[in-house]
N, C-alpha and C positions, 0 to 999 in steps of 0.2 A: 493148380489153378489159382491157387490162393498167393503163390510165390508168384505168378503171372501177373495178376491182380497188383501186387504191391509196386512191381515192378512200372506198372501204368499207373500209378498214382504219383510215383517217384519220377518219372519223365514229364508228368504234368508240373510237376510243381517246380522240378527244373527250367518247364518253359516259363512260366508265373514270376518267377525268381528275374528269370533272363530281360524278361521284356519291362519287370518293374528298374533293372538294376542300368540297362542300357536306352531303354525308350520310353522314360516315364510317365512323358504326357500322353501318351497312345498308352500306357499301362490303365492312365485312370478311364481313358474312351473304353477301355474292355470292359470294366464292374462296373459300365452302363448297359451293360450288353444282356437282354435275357439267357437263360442259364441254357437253353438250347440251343445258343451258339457262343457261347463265352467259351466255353473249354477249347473247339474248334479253333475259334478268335487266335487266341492263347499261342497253341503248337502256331498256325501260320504267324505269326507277330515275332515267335522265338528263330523259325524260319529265316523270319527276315532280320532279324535281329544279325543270328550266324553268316548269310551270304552279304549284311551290309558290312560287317566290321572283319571281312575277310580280309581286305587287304591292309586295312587298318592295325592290326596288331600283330601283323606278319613283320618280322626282321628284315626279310627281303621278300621284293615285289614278287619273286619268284614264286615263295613260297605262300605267298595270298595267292594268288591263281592256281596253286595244285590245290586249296582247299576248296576253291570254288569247283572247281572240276571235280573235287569227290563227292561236293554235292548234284554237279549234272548226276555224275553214276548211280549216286544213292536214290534219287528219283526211279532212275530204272528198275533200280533194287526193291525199293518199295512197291513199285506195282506190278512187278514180278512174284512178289509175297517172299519175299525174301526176309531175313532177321538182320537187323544192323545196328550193333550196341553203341549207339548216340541216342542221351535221352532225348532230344526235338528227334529224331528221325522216328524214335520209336515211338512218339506222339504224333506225328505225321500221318504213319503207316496206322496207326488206329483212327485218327480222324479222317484217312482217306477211306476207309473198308466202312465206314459211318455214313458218310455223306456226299460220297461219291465227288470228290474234288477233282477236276478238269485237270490229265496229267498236263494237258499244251499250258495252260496258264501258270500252273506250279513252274515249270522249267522257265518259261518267259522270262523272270527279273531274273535268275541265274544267270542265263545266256548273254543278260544286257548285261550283267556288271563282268562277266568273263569278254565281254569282247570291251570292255570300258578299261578294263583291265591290261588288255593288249595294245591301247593305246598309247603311241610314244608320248611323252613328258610334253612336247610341244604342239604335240599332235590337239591344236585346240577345233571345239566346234565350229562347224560355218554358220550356225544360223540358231536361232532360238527353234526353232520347230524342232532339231533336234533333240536340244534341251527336254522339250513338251515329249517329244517322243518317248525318251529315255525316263523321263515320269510318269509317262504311263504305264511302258512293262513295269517297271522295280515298285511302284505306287496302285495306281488306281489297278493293278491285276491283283494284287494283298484284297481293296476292296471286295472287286467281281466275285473269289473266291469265298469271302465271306461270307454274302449275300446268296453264295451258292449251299453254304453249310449249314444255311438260316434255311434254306428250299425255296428262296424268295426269287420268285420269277416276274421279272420287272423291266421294258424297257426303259421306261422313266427314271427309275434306280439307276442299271447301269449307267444309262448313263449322266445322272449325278454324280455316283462314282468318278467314272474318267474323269469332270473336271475339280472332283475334291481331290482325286490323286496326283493330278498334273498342279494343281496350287500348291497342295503340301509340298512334292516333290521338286519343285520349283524355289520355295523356299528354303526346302530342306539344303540344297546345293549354293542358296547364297550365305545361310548359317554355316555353311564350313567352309566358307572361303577361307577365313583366318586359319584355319587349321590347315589345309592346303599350302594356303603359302607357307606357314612354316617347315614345310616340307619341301620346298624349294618346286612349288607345282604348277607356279606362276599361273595366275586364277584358271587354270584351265574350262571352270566351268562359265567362265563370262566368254560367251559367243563373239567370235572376231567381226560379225555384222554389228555387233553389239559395241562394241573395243573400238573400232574403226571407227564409229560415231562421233564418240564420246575422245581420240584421239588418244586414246590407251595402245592401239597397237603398235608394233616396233619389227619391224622385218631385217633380217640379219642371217645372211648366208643361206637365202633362200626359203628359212624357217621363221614363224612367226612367235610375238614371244608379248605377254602382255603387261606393259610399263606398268610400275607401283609409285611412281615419284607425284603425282597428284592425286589427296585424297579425295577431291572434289570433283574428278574426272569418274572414277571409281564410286561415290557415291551417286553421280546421276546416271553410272551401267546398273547401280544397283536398282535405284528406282525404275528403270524402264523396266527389269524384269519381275520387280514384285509388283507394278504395275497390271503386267501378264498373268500373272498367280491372283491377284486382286478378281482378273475379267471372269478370270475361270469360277470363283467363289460365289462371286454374282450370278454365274448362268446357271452352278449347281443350284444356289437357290431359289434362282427363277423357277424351277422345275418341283420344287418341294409339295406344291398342291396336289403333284399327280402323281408322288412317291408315296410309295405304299407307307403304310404308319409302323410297318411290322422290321418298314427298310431304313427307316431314319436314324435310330440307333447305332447302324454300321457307317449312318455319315458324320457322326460325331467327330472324327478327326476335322473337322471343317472351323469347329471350335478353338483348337489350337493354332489351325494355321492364319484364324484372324483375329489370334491374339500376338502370334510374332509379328502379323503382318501392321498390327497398332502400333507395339513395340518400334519394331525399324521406322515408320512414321515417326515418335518419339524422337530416336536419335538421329532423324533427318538421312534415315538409309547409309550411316556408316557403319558397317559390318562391324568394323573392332569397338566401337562405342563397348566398354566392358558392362554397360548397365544391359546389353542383351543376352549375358550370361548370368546373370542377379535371379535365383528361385527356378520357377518354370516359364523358361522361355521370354524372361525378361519380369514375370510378375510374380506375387508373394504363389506358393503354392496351394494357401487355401485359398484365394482371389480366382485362383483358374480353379480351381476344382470347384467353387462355386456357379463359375459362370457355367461349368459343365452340367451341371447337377442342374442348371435354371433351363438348359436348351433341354437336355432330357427331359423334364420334365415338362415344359411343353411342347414335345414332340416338336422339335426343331431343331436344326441343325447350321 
């Protein structure tokens, strides 16, 4: 029991590690978090941690998608009551037997980045609703589950949620554009309704492909989508009077995402501006950890 034991404190602290070392303005949104759902928090954030940077640290694309696929399987494994020596899984499988976490939602951001994953290089989206979509599985379902591992039963919540996770996630995907294109991924995430606007698109043997030769084209796709992420920020918090006080704390990513979203205001929505990579998310890191500490504490988000 005791080797049991260590064993679950040693998978904890590997999520704690993971989530401080790869997502660390959502590290400091967790040790807001009361302690009866922080641990929870933690495994789901290391979760997502492992199925976001799957294809990211893969050598070949191939081999990002088998690991995403051994986490569909490991889900099934887990609530089969199986044993699977991965510390997040084995922190998973105790906060699932804990707090009864929705297998359909655990699998959901999986599925979205496995089938994101199957998508050809030029294979760009048609439409921003897309976009929204695919923030919500991989985003605001991270939320739902947390709010489920708090036991907080909240229509008003969720749906805060949905639109903190579709801002974050919204943002999140215009913060890597740079990083994409150096990967030769040609913005795949700027929407061709988007692209087409703003006169970025470029069609070529049937295939669409999104021009990079004006940055001032590319900055005003940019702002029509942080725009988007902007409305969503607003309607979460239009809703904040009716969210419960016990749910505000798992909306704390809300904080981040309208500090990048000042941020890109700053540098006039030029993604490569290098002062959006300066600390946390463009600010010093005790400035954000401030502002977080000031929303937490007046229960606001």
């Amino acid at each position: 029991m005791n080797g049991a034991s260590s064993s679950l404190r040693t998978a904890f602290s590997y999520c704690v590690q993971q989530v401080r070392s790869y997502d660390y303005h959502h590290y400091l949104c967790l040790l807001e978090l009361p302690p009866n759902i922080r641990k929870a928090a933690f495994a789901l954030r290391a979760f997502n941690v492992e199925t976001a940077r799957a294809m990211d640290v893969a050598s070949d694309p191939n081999i990002g998608l088998m690991r995403l696929l051994w986490w569909q399987e490991a889900i099934d494994k887990i609530y089969a009551n199986k044993v699977i020596e991965h510390p997040t899984a084995q922190a998973l499988s105790s906060v699932i037997s804990e707090n009864r976490i929705s297998k359909g939602w655990l699998k959901r951001p999986v599925e979205a980045r496995i089938n994101d994953a199957r998508r050809e290089v030029t294979d760009i989206p048609e439409t921003i609703e897309e976009l929204e979509k695919y923030a919500e599985d991989t985003v605001s379902t991270l939320l739902y589950m947390t709010l489920q591992a708090g036991d907080i039963k909240s229509t008003a919540a969720d749906h805060a949620a949905s639109h903190v996770g579709k801002a974050s996630g919204l943002l999140l995907l215009l913060r890597s554009l740079p990083y994409h294109a150096s990967r030769n991924r040609h913005f795949c995430y700027i929407p061709t309704e988007v692209a087409a606007k703003h006169g970025m698109l470029l069609e070529e043997g049937g295939r669409f492909e999104i021009r990079l030769d004006s940055r001032e084209s590319l900055c005003n796709a940019v702002y029509d989508m942080a725009s988007l992420a902007n409305v969503h920020l607003l309607k979460a918090r239009s809703l904040a009077g009716t969210v419960p006080a016990e749910a505000r704390s798992v909306l704390l990513p809300a904080v981040p995402a309208q500090v990048f979203l000042d941020t890109l205001r700053q540098v006039h929505f030029d993604v490569f501006d290098p002062r959006l990579a300066r600390g946390v998310l463009g600010i010093s890191p005790l400035w954000h950890q401030l502002k977080l500490k000031w929303s937490s504490w007046r229960g606001k988000y």
